[in-house]
VEXDREN-911200 format. One record per residue (C-alpha): residue in three letters; chain; x, y, z. Coordinates in steps of 0.25 Angstrom, whole numbers, plus 5000, padded with zeros to 4 digits. Layout:
! VEXDREN-911200
torza ALA	filum A	xx X	yy Y	zz Z;
...
//
This chain:
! VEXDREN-911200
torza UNK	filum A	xx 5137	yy 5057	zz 4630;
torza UNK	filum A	xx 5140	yy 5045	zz 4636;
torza UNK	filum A	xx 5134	yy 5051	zz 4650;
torza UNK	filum A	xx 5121	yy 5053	zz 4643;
torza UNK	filum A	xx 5121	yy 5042	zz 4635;
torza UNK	filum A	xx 5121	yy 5033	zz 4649;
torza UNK	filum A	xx 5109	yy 5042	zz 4655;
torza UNK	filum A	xx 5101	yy 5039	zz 4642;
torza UNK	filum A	xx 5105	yy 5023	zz 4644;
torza UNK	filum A	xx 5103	yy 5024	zz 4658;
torza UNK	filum A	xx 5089	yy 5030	zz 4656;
torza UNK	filum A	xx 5083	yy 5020	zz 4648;
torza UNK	filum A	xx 5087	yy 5009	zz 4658;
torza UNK	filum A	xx 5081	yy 5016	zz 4668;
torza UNK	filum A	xx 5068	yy 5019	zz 4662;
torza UNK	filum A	xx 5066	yy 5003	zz 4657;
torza UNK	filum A	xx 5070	yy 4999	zz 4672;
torza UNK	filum A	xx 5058	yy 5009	zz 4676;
torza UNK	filum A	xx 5050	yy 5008	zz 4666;
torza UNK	filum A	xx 5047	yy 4993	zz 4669;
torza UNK	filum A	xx 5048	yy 4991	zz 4685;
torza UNK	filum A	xx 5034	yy 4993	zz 4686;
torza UNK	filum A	xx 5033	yy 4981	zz 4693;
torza UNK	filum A	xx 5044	yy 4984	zz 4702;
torza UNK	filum A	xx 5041	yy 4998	zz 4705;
torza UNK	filum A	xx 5026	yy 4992	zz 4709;
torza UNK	filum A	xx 5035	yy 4983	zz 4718;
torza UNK	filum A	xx 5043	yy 4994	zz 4724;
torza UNK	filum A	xx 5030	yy 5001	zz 4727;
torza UNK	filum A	xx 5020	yy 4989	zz 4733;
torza UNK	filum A	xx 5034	yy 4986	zz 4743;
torza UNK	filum A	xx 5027	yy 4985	zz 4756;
torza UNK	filum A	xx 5013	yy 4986	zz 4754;
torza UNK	filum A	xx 5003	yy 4980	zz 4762;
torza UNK	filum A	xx 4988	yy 4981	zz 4756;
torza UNK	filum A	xx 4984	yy 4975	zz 4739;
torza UNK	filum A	xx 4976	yy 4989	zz 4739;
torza UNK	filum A	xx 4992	yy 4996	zz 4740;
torza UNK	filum A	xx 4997	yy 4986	zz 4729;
torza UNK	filum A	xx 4987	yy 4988	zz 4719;
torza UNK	filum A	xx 4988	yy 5002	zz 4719;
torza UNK	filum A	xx 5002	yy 5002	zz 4719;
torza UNK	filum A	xx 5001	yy 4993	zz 4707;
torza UNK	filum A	xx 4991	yy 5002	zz 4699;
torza UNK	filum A	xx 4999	yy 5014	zz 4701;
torza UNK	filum A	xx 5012	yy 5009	zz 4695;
torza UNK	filum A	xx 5005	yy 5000	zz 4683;
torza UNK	filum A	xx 4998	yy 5014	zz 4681;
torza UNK	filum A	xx 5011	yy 5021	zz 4680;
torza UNK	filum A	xx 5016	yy 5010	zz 4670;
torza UNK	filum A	xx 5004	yy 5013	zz 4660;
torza UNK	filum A	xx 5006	yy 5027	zz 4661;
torza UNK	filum A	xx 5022	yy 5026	zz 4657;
torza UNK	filum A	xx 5019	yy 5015	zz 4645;
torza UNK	filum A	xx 5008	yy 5028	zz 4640;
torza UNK	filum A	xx 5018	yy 5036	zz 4642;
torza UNK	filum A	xx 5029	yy 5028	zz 4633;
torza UNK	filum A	xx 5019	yy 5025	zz 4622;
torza UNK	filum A	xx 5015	yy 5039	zz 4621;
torza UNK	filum A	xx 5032	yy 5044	zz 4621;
torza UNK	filum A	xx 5029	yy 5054	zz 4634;
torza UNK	filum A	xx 5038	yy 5045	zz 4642;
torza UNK	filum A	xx 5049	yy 5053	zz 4647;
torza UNK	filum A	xx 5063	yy 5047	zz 4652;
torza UNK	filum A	xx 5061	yy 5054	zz 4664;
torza UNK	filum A	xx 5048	yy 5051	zz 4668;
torza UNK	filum A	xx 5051	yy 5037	zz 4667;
torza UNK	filum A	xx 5063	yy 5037	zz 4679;
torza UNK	filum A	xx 5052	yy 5044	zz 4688;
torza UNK	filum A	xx 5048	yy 5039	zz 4700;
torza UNK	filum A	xx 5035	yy 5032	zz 4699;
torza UNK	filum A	xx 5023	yy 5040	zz 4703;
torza UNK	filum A	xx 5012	yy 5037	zz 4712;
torza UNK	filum A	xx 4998	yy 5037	zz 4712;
torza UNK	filum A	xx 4999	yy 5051	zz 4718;
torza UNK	filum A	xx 5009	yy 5057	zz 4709;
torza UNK	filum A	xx 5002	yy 5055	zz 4695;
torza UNK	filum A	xx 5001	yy 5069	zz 4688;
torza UNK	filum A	xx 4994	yy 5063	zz 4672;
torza UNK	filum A	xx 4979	yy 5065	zz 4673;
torza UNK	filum A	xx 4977	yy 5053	zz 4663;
torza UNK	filum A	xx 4984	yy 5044	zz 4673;
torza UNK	filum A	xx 4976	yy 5047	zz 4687;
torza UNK	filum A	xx 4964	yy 5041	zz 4684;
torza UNK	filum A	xx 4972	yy 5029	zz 4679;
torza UNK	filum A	xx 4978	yy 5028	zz 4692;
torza UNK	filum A	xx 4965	yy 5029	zz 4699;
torza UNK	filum A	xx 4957	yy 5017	zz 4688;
torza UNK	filum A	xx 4967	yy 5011	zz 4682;
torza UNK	filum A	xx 4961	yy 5004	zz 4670;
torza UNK	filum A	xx 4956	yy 4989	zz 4675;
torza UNK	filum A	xx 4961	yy 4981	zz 4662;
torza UNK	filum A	xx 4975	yy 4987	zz 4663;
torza UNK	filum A	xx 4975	yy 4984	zz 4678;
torza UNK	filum A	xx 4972	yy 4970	zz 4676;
torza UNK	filum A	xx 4981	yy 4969	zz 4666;
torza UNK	filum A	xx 4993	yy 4974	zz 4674;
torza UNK	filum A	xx 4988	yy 4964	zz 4686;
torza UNK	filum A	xx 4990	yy 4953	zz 4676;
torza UNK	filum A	xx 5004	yy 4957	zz 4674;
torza UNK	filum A	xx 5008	yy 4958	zz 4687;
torza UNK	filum A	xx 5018	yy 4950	zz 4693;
torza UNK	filum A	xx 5016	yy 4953	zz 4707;
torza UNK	filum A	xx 5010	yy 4941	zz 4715;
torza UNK	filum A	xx 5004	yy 4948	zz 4726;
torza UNK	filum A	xx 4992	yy 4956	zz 4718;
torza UNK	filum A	xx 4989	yy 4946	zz 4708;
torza UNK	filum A	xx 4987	yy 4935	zz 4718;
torza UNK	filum A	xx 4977	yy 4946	zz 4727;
torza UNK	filum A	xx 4971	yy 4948	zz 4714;
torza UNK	filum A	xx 4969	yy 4933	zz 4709;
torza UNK	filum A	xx 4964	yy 4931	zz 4725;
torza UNK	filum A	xx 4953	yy 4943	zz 4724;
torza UNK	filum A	xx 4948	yy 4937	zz 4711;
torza UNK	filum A	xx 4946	yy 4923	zz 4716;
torza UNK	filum A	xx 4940	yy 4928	zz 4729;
torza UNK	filum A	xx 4930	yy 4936	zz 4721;
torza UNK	filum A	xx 4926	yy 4925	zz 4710;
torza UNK	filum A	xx 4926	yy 4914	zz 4723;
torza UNK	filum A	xx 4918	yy 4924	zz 4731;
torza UNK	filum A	xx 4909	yy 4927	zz 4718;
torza UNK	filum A	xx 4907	yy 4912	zz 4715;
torza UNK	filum A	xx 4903	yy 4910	zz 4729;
torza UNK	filum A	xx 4892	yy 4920	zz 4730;
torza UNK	filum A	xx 4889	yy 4917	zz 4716;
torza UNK	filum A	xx 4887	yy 4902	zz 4720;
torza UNK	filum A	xx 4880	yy 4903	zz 4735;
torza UNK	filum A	xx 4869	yy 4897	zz 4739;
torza UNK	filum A	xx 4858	yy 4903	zz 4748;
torza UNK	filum A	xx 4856	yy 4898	zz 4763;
torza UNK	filum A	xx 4844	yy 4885	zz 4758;
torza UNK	filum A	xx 4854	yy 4880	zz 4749;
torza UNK	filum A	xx 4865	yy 4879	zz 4756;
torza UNK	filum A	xx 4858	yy 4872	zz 4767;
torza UNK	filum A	xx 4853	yy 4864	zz 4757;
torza UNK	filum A	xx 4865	yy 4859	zz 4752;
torza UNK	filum A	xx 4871	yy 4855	zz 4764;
torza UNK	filum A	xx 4859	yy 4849	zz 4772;
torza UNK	filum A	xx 4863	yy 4834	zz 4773;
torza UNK	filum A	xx 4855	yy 4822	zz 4770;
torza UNK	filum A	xx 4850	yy 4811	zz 4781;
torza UNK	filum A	xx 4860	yy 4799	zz 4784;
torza UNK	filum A	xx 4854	yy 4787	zz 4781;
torza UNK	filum A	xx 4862	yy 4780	zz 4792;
torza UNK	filum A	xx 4860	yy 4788	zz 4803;
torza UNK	filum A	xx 4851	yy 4783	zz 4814;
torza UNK	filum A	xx 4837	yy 4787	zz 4815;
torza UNK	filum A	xx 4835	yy 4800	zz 4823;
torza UNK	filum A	xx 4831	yy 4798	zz 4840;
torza UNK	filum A	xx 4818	yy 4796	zz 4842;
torza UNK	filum A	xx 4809	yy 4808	zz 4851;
torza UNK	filum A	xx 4811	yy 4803	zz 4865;
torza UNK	filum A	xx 4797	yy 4804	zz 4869;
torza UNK	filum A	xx 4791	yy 4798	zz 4883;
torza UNK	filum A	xx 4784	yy 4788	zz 4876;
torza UNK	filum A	xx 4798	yy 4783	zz 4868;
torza UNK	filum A	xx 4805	yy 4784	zz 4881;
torza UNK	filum A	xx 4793	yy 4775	zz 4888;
torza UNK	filum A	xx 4796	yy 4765	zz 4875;
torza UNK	filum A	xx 4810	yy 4765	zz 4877;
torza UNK	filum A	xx 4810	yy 4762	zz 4891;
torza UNK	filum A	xx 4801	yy 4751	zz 4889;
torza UNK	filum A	xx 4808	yy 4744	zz 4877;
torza UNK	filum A	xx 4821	yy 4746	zz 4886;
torza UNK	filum A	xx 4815	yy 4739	zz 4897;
torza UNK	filum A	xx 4809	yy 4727	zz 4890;
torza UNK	filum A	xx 4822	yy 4725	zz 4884;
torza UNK	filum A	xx 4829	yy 4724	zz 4898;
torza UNK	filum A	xx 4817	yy 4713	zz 4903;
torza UNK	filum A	xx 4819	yy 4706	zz 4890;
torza UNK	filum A	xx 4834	yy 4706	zz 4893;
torza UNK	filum A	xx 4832	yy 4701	zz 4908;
torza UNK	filum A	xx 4824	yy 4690	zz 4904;
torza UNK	filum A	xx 4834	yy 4684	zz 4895;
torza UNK	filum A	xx 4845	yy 4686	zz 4904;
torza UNK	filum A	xx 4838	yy 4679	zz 4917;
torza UNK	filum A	xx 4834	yy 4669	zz 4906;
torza UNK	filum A	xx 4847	yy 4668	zz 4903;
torza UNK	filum A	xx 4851	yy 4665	zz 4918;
torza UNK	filum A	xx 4841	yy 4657	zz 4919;
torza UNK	filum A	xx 4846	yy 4645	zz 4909;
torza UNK	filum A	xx 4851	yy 4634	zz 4916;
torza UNK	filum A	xx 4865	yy 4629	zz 4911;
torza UNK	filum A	xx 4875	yy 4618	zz 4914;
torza UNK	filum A	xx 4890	yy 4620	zz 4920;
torza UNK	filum A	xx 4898	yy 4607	zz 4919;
torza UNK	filum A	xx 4910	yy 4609	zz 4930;
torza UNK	filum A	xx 4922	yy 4603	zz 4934;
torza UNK	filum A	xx 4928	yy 4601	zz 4949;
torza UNK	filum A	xx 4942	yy 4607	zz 4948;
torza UNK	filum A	xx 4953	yy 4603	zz 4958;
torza UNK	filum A	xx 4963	yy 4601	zz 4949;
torza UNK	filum A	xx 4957	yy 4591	zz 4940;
torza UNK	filum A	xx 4943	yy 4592	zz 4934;
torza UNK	filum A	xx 4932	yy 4583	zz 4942;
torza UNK	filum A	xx 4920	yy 4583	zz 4932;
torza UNK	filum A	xx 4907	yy 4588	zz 4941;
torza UNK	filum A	xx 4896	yy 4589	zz 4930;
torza UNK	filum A	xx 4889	yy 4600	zz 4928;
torza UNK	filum A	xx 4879	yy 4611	zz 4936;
torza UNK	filum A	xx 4866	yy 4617	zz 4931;
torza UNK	filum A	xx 4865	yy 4634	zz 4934;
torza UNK	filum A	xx 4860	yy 4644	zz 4925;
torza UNK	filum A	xx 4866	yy 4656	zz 4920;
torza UNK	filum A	xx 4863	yy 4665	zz 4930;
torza UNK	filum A	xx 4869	yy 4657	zz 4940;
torza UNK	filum A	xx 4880	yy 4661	zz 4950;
torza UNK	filum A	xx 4894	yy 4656	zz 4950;
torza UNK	filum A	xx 4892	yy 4652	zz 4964;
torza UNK	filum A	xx 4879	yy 4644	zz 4965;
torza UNK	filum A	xx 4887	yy 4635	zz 4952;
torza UNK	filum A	xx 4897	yy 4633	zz 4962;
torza UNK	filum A	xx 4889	yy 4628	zz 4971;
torza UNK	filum A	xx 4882	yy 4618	zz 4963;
torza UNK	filum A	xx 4895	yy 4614	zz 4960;
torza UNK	filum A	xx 4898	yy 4610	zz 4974;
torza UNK	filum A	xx 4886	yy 4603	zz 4976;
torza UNK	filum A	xx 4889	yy 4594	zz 4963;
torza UNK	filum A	xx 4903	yy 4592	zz 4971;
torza UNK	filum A	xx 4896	yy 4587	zz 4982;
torza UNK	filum A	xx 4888	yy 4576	zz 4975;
torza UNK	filum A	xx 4899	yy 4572	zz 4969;
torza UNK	filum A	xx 4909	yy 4572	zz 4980;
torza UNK	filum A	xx 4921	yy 4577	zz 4971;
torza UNK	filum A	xx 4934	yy 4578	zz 4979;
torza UNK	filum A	xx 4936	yy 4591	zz 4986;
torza UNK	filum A	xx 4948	yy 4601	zz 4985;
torza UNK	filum A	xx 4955	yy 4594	zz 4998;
torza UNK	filum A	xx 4951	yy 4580	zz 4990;
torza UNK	filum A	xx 4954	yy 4574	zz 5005;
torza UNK	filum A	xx 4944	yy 4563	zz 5004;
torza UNK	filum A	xx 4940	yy 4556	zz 4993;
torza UNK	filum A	xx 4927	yy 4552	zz 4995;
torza UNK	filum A	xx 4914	yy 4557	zz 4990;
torza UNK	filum A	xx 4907	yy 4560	zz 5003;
torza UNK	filum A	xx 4917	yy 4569	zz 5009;
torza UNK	filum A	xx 4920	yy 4576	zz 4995;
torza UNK	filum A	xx 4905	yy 4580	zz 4996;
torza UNK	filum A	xx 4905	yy 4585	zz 5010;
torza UNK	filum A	xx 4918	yy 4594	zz 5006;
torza UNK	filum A	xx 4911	yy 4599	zz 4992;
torza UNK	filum A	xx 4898	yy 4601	zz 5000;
torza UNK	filum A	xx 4906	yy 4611	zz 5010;
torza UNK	filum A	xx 4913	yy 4618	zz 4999;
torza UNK	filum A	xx 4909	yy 4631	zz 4999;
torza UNK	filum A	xx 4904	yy 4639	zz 4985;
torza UNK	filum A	xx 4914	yy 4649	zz 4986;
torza UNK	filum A	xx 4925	yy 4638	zz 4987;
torza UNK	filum A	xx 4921	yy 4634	zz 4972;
torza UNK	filum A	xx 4927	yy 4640	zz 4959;
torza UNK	filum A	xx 4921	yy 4639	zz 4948;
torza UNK	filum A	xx 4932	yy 4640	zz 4936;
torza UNK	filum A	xx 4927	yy 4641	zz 4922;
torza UNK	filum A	xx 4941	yy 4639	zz 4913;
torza UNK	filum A	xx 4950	yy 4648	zz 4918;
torza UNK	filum A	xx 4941	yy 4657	zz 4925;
torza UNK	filum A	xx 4937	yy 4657	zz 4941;
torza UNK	filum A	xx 4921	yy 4662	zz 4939;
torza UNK	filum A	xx 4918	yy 4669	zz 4952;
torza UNK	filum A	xx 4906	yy 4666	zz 4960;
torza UNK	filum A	xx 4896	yy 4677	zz 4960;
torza UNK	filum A	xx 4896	yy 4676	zz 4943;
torza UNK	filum A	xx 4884	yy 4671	zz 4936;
torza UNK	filum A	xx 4884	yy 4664	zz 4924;
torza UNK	filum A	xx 4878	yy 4672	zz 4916;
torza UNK	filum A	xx 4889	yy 4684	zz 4917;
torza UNK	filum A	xx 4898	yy 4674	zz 4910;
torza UNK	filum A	xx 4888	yy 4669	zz 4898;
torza UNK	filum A	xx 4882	yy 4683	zz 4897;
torza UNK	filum A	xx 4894	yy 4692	zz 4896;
torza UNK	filum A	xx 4901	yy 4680	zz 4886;
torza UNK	filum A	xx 4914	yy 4678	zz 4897;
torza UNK	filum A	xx 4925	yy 4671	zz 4890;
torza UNK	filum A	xx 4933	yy 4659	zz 4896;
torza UNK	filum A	xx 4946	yy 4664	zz 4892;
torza UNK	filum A	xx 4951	yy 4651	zz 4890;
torza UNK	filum A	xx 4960	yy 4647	zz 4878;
torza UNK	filum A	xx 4945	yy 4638	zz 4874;
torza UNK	filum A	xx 4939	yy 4651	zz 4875;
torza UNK	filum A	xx 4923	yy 4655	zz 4874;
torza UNK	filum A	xx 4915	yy 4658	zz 4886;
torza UNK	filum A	xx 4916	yy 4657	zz 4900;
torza UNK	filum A	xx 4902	yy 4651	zz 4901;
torza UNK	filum A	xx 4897	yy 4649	zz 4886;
torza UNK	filum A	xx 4880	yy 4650	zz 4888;
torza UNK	filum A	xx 4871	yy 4655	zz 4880;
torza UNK	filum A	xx 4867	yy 4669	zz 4885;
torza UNK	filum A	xx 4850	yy 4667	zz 4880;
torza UNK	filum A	xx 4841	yy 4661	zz 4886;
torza UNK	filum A	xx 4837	yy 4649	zz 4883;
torza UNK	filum A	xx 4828	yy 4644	zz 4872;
torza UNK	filum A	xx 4819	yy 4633	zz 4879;
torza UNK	filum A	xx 4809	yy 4638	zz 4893;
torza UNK	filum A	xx 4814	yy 4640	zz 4905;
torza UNK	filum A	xx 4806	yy 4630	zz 4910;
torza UNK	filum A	xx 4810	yy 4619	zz 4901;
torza UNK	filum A	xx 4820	yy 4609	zz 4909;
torza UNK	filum A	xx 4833	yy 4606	zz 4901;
torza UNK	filum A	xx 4840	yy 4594	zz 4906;
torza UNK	filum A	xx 4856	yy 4596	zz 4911;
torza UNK	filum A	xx 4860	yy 4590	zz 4897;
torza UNK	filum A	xx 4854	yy 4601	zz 4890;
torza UNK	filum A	xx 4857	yy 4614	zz 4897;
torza UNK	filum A	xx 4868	yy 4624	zz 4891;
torza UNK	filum A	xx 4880	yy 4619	zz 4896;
torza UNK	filum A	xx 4881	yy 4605	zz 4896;
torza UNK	filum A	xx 4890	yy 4603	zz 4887;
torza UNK	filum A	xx 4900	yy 4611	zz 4890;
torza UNK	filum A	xx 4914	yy 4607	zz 4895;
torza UNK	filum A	xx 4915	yy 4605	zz 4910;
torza UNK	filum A	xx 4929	yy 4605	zz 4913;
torza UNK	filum A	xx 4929	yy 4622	zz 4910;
torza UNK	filum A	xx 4921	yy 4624	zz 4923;
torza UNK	filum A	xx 4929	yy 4620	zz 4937;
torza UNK	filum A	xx 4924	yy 4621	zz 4949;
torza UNK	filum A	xx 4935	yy 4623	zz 4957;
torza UNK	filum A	xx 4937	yy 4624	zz 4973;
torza UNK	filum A	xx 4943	yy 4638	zz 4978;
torza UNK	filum A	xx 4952	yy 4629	zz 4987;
torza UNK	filum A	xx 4959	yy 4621	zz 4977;
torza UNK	filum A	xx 4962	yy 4633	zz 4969;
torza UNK	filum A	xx 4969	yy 4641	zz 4978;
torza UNK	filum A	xx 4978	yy 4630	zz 4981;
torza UNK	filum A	xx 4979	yy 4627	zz 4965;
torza UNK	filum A	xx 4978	yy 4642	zz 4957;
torza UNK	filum A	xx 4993	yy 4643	zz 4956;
torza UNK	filum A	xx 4992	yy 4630	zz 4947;
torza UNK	filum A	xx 4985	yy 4627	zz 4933;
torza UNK	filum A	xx 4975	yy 4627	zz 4930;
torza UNK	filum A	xx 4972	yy 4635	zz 4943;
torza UNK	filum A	xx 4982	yy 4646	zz 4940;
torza UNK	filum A	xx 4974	yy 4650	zz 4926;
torza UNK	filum A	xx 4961	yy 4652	zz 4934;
torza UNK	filum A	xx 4958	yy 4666	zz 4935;
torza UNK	filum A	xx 4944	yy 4672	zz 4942;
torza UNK	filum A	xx 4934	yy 4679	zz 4933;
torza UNK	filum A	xx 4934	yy 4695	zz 4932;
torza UNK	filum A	xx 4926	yy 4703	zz 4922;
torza UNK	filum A	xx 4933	yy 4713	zz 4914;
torza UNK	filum A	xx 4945	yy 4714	zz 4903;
torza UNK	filum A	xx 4957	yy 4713	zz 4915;
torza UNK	filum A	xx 4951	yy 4697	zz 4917;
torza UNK	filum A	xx 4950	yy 4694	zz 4901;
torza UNK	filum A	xx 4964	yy 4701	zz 4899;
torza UNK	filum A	xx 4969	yy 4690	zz 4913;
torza UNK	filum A	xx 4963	yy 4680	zz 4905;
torza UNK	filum A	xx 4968	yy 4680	zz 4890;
torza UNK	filum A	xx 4982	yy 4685	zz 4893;
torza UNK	filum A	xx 4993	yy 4675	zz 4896;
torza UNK	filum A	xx 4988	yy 4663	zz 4906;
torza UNK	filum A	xx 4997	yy 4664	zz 4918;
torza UNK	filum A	xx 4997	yy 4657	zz 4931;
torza UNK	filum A	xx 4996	yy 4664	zz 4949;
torza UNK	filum A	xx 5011	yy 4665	zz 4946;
torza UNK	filum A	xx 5012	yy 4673	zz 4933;
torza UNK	filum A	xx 5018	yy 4662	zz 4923;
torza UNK	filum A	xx 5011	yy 4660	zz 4910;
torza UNK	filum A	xx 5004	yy 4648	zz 4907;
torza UNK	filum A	xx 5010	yy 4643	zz 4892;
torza UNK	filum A	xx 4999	yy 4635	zz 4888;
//
């Protein structure tokens, strides 16, 4: 009694444990699939088999030993009035056992297919044909964008050329204009001390050189005292300036030693600056041509220039700088050269021939 009383306990526990693993069973059997078309099937097969046990209960044909057999497969099943379920299963009781199911796997391929399809229907639902679309994005005109080339024609290219030229006349007229204009240079004669000398009349275009020898001249008539300075008299002071040679002239315009073979112009066209702790500009004239005719005569007082300072410009002779460069104001003087390296020389620290810096 006791044996059997154990069996009939034990069965019942056995039955429950079976009777309500249908979610594991379906785990045991979707171990190791690979396509949702195996799962799916598997799925409907053992929620089929679950209805057809609670008909069964309902009904009281349930037998204690059907219960504990193994569960049968799609294959296997004998009950007419359960085949065709197996092939159709109803649609509202599928959907309600998706709804109860627990595993993430279908429901979230599900949930994916749904919102594919309604994305999918909205899309073709809400296209547009071909004209619209182009439509929609064509872009309006930019205000500010410049106005589209014009056709190079021959007679637009004829125009241009033209225009082109006059323009270039119209810009070589002013610029000899502009060389033309006679300006005053007031000068010093440098030798260590300044020796005032006046002032000499060139024009813009003008080389370094032919100053230089204007220069000379003016030494000449004066009789200043030559680099020697042997004789003291005026007569033999002229005969020495009068066989000084141009070359044998500096001319020395603050700190710079302006070479021979530049014009004037050079330095009042491209703006040159001193470099000086005065600053401005190397030779500060106007770069226009002049307002009153060419043929008007101005007198000396009032050319461009004549009121500038003359102790900035030094005519220097060669000799007594290469005696002298290694002393101030000498050792500061350094020749013009176009480009950044001669501007970077210039406006770093001021030293003298032998390296030292200058502290003033």
């Amino acid at each position: 009694m006791a044996e059997e009383e154990d069996s009939n306990a034990s069965t019942p526990r056995s039955f429950a444990g079976q009777s309500v693993s249908a979610e594991e069973m379906l785990k045991e059997q979707t171990v190791g699939l690979v396509h949702l078309s195996d799962f799916r099937k598997r799925r409907a097969e053992v929620l089929e088999q679950k209805e057809r046990e609670a008909h069964d209960k309902t009904l009281g044909r349930l037998a204690s030993g059907n219960s504990k057999s193994a569960t049968p497969s799609a294959g296997d099943t004998t009950d007419g009035s359960a085949s065709p379920r197996s092939d159709t299963p109803p649609k509202k009781k599928k959907k309600k056992a998706l709804a109860k199911s627990k595993l993430s796997f279908g429901d979230d391929q599900d949930e994916t297919e749904e919102a594919t399809a309604r994305d999918s229907s909205v899309s073709r639902s809400g296209s547009k044909t071909p004209g619209e679309e182009s439509a929609a994005r064509r872009m309006k005109a930019n205000p500010s964008a410049p106005p589209p080339p014009k056709a190079l024609t021959k007679a637009s290219l004829e125009a241009e050329a033209l225009a082109r030229d006059n323009l270039r006349k119209e810009f070589l007229a002013m610029q000899e204009a502009v060389k033309n204009t006679e300006i005053l240079i007031p000068f010093v004669f440098y030798d260590g001390t300044s020796i005032p000398a006046g002032a000499v009349k060139v024009k813009k275009g003008d080389h370094v050189w032919l100053f230089l020898d204007r220069c000379r001249k003016v030494g000449a008539e004066m009789g200043v005292r030559g680099a020697n300075g042997a004789s003291s008299a005026k007569k033999d002071n002229r005969r020495e300036w009068a066989r000084v040679s141009v070359d044998d002239l500096m001319l020395v315009k603050g700190d710079i030693i302006v070479p021979h073979h530049y014009e004037f112009y050079y330095f009042i066209a491209n703006q040159i600056p001193s470099f000086s702790r005065a600053g401005g500009l190397l030779f500060d004239y106007s770069t226009k041509p002049p307002v009153t005719s060419p043929n008007e005569e101005q007198s000396d007082d009032q050319l461009e220039g004549a009121d500038k300072d003359f102790s900035d410009t030094k005519v220097v002779d060669r000799r007594w700088y290469e005696k002298n460069k290694h002393i101030y104001p000498a050792s500061l003087w350094h020749e013009y050269e176009p480009g950044k390296e001669f501007e970077e020389k210039m406006t770093s620290t001021r030293r003298d021939a032998q390296g030292n810096t200058f502290f003033f």
